[in-house]
C-alpha positions as CSV (number, residue, x, y, z in Angstrom):
1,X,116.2,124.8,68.0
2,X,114.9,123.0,70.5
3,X,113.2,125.1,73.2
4,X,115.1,125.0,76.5
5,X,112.8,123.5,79.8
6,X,110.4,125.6,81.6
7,X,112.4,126.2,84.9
8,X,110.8,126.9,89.1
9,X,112.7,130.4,88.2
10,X,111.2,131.3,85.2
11,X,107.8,130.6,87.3
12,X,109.1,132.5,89.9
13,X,109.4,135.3,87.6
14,X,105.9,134.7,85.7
15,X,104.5,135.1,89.6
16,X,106.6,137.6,91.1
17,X,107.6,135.1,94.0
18,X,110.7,133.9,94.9
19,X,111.9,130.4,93.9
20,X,111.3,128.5,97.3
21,X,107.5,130.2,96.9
22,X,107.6,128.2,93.7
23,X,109.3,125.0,95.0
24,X,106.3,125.2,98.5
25,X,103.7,125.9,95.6
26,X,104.6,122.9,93.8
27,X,104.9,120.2,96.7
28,X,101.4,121.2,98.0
29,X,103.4,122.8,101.0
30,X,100.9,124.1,103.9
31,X,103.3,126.7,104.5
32,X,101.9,128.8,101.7
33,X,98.3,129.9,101.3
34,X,95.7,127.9,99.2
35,X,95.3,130.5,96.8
36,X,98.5,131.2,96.7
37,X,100.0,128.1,95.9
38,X,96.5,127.5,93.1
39,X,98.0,130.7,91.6
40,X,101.5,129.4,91.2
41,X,100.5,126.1,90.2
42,X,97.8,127.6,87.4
43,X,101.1,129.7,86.5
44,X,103.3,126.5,86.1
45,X,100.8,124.5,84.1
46,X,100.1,127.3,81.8
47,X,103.9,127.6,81.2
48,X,104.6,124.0,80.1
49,X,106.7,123.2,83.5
50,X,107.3,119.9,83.6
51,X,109.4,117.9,87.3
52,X,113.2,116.7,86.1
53,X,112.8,112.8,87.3
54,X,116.2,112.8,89.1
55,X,115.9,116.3,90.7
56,X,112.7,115.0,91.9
57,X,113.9,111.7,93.2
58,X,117.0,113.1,94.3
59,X,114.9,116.2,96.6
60,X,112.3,113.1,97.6
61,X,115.3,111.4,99.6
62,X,116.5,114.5,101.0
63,X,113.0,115.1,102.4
64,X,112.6,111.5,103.4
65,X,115.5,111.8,105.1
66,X,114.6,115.4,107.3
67,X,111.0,114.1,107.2
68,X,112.1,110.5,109.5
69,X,113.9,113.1,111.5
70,X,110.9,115.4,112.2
71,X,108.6,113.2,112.1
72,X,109.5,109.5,113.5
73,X,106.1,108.4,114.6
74,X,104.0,106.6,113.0
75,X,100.4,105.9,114.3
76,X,99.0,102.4,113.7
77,X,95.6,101.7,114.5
78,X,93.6,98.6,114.9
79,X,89.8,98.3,115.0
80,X,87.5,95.9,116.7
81,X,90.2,93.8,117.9
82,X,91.9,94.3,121.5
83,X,95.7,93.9,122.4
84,X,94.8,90.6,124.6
85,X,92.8,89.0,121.3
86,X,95.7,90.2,119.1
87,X,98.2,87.1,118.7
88,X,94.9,85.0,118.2
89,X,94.5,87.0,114.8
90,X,97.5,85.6,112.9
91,X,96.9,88.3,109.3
92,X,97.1,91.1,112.0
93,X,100.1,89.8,113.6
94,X,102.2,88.9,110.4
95,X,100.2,92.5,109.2
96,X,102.5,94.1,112.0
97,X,105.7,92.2,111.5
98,X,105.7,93.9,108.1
99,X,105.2,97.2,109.4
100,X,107.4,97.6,112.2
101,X,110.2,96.0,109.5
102,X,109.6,98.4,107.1
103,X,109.0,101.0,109.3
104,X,112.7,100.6,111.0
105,X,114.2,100.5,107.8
106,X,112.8,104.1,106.8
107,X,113.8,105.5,110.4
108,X,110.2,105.4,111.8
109,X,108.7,104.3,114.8
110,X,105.1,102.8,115.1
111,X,102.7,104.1,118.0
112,X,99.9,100.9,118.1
113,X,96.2,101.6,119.0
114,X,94.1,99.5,119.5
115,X,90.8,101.2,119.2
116,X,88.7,98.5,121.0
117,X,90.7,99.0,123.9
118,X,91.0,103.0,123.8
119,X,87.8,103.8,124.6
120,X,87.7,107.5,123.2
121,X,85.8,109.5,120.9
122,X,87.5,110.3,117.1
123,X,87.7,113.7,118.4
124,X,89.7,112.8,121.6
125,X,91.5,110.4,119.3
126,X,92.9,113.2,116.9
127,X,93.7,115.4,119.9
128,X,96.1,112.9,121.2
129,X,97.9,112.0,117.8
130,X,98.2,116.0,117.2
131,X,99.5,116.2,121.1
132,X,101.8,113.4,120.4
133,X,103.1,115.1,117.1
134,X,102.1,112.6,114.8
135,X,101.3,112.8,111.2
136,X,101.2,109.4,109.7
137,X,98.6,107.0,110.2
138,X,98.1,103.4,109.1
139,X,94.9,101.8,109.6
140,X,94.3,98.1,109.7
141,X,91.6,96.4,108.6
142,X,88.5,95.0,110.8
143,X,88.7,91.4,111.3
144,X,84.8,90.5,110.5
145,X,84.9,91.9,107.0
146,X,83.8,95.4,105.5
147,X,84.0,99.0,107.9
148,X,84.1,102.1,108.1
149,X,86.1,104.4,110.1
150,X,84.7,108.0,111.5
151,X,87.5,109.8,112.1
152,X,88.9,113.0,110.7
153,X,91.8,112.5,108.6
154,X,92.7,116.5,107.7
155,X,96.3,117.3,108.2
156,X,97.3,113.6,108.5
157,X,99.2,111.4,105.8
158,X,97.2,108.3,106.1
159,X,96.9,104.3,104.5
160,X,95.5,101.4,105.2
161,X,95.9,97.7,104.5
162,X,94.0,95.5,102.9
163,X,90.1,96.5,101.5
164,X,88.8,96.0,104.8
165,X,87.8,100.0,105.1
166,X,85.6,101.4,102.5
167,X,85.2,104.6,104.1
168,X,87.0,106.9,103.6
169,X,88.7,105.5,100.5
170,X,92.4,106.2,101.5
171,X,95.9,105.1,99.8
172,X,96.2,101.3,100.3
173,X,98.3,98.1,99.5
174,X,96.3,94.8,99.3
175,X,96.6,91.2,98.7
176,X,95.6,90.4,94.9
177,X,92.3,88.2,95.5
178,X,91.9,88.0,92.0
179,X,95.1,86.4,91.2
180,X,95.1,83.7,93.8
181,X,91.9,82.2,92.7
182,X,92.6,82.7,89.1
183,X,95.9,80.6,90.3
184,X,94.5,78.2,92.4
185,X,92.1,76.9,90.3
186,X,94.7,76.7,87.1
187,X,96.6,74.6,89.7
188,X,93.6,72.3,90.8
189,X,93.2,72.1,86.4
190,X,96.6,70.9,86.1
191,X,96.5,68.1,88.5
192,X,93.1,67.0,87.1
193,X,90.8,68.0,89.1
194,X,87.4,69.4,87.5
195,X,84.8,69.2,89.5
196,X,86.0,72.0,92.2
197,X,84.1,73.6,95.1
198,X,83.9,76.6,97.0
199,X,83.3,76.9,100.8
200,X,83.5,81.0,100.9
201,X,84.3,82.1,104.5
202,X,84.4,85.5,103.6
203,X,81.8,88.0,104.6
204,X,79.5,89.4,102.0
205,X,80.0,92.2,100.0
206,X,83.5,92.6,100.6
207,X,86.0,92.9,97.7
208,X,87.7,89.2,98.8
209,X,84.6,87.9,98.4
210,X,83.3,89.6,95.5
211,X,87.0,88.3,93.7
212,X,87.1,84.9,95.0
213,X,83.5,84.4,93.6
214,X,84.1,86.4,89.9
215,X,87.0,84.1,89.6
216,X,85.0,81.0,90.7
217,X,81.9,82.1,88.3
218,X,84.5,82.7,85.5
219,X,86.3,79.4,85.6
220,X,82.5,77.6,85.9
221,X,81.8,79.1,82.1
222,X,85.1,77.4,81.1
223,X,84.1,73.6,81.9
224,X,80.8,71.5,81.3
225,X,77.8,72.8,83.5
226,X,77.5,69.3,84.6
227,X,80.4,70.2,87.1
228,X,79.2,73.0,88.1
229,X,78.9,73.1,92.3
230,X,76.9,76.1,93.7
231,X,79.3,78.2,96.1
232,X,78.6,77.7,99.9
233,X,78.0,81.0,101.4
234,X,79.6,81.7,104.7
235,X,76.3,82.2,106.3
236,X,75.2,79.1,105.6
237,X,78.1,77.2,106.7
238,X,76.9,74.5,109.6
239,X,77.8,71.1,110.0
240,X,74.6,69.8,108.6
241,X,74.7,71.9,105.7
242,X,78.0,71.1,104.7
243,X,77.6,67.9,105.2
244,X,74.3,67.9,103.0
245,X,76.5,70.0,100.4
246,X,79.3,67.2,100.0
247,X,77.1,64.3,99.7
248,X,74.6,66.4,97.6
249,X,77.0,67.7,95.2
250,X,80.5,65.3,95.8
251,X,83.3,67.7,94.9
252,X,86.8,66.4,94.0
253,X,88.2,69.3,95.7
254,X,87.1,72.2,98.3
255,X,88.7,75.5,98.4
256,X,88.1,76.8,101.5
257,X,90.1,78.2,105.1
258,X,91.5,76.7,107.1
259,X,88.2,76.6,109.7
260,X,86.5,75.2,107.0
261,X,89.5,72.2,106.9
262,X,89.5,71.8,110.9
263,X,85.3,71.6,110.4
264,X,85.8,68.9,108.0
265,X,88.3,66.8,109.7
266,X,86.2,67.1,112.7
267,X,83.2,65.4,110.5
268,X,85.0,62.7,109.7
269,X,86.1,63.1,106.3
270,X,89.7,62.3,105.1
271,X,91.8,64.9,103.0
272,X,92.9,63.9,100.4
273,X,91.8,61.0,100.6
274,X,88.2,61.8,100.4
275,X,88.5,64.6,98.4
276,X,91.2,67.3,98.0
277,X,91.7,70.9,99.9
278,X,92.9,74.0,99.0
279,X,93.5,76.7,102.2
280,X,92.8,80.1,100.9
281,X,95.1,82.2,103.2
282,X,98.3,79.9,104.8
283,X,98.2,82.1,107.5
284,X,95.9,79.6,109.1
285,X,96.5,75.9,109.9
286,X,97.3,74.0,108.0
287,X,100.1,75.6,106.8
288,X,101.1,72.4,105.2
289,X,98.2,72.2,102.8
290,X,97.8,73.4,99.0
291,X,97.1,77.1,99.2
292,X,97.8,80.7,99.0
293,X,100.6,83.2,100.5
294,X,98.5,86.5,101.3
295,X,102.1,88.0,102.4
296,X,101.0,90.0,104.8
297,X,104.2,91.4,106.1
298,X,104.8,92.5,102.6
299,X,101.7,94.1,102.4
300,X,102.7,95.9,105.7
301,X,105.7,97.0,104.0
302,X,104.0,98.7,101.0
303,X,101.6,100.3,103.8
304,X,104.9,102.4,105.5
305,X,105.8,103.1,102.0
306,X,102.7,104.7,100.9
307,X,102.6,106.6,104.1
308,X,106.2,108.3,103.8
309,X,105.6,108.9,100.3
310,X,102.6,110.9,101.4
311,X,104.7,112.7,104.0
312,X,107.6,113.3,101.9
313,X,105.5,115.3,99.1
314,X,102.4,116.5,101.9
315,X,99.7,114.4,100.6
316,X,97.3,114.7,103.7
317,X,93.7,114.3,104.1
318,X,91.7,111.7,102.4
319,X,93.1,111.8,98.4
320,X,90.9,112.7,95.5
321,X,92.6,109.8,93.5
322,X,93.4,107.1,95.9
323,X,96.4,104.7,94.7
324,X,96.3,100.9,95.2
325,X,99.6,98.8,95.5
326,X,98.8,94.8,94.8
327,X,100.9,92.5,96.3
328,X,101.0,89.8,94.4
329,X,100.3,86.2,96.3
330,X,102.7,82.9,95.9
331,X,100.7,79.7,95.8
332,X,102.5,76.5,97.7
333,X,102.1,72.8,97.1
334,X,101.2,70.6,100.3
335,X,99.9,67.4,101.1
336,X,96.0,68.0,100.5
337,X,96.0,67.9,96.8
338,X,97.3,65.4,95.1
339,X,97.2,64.8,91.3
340,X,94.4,62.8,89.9
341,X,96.1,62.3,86.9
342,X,95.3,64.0,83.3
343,X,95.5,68.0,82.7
344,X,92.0,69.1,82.4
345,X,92.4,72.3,79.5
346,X,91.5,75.1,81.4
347,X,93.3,78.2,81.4
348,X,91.8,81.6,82.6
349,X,95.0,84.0,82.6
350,X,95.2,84.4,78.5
351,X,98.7,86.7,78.2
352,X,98.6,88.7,75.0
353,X,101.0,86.7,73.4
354,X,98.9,84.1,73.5
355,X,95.4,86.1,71.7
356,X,97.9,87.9,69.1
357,X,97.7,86.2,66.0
358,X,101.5,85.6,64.3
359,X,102.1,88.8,61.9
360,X,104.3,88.9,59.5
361,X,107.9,90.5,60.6
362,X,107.6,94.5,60.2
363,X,111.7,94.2,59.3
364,X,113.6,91.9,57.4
365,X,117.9,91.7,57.3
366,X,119.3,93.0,54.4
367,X,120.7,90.0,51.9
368,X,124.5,90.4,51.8
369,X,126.0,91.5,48.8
């Protein structure tokens, strides 16, 4: 016969606790001692326990729902930039737009900091979340590229968007970098283009950048070297310099921001006439162009989600495993790349149907009598 589940009771009884020790043990409750709950836990593994999926999903929305009660505050908090130079930094904006959706959805209210602007020490800065009776934090990410954040995040249910902070390395939902430039260049292959270039506005040693460029690097191996165009770095970007880049190297196409588009037009050069453009986040004009969706307001979504899943089970502190949600991005067609005409055969998203060879079928009908 088969043997019947390990239950929180038969724990209990293995421990010499009651069940609702048990249940606190097994939540990662701060309601019961750390040795304590180690104990129980240590007891649980050893006995083959094992969570029923719909008792846990079902106890997950009742605690949602007592946890939006108890705790309807949300603290957001946004470095470097301050409240005046907000609207001027459109990710942030449709960043927040996703958030405060979400959040109102999941009963939550958002408490916005912006840090520039605060003026207090991380040590003041706890002190008034704690005061206020917060719990959940989200954290944005810097606008100039890479950070890190010096604040203590004990006792605090915390994510953050985007891979803008590298330390600490908390729960976070991002924008799939990888994806988009895979996709974008496909696209740019499809309509004919070939002989594609890179204007990389992000800063150095971030993971866009290090994702936009693996992508660009890969799809160089898959076409003649003689197309090859060196990527412009973002320190390097000047008018003279790109200038000298274009006539030195005469792309077909530029994949750039939207800056990089408004520097162009501003030299004189006509897209797509003179060559075509690809904006690498349509959060910035033009909006109208070829280019990629981050979604930010989903990504602001995921962020509230990730947070009141860490409330709801008492995942605080900075986690040992860190999860990361991708959001995937949606590429639109605009004006600024047309086709050029033939397909050029470049594909750099093989699906495993495709590298599977054809096998024999495992399971043939039977042949009617």
């Amino acid at each position: 016969m088969p043997r019947s589940p390990v239950t929180i009771r038969d724990i209990a009884r293995e421990a010499r606790v009651s069940p609702s020790a048990v249940s606190l043990a097994l939540r990662n409750s701060p309601k019961i001692s750390d040795q304590q709950r180690e104990r129980i836990q240590g007891i649980a593994h050893r006995l083959g326990y094992t969570k029923d999926p719909h008792i846990t999903q079902l106890m997950a929305h009742l605690r949602q729902s007592r946890s939006t009660r108890s705790a309807a505050t949300l603290a957001v908090l946004i470095p470097e930039i301050s409240a005046s130079e907000q609207q001027s930094y459109l990710p942030i904006v449709a960043l927040l737009e996703g958030l405060q959706a979400q959040a109102a959805r999941m009963g939550f209210e958002l408490d916005i900091f912006h840090l520039a602007d605060l003026g207090v020490t991380p040590a003041r800065l706890r002190s008034i979340l704690i005061a206020r009776g917060i719990k959940g934090i989200i954290l944005l990410p810097f606008r100039s590229g890479v950070g890190r954040i010096d604040f203590d995040f004990s006792g605090f249910c915390a994510a953050t968007a985007g891979f803008s902070i590298i330390d600490p390395m908390l729960d976070r939902a991002c924008p799939n970098y990888l994806q988009m430039m895979d996709e974008l260049l496909e696209h740019h292959c499809a309509l004919g283009y070939e002989r594609i270039g890179l204007v990389m506005t992000y800063s150095e040693g971030g993971i866009g950048q290090k994702l936009f460029t693996s992508s660009f690097l890969f799809f160089q191996t898959k076409i003649d070297p003689s197309q090859h165009i060196p990527i412009l770095p973002k320190k390097d970007i000047s008018d003279d310099n790109l200038r000298c880049w274009i006539e030195t190297y005469r792309p077909q196409s530029i994949i750039s921001a939207g800056s990089t588009y408004q520097r162009l037009v501003r030299l004189g050069y006509r897209i797509p006439e003179d060559f075509g453009f690809a904006n690498i986040d349509l959060s910035e004009p033009p909006d109208d162009a070829t280019g990629v969706n981050h979604r930010y307001r989903l990504i602001g979504s995921e962020t509230v989600s990730l947070v009141a899943s860490n409330l709801n089970l008492n995942q605080t502190g900075v986690p040992d495993n860190p999860r990361v949600v991708m959001v995937d991005s949606h590429r639109r067609n605009g004006f600024s790349l047309p086709s050029r005409g033939e397909k050029v055969p470049v594909t750099l998203r093989t699906t495993v149907s495709e590298k599977m060879p054809r096998q024999k079928a495992v399971a043939a009908p039977l042949a009617q009598s």
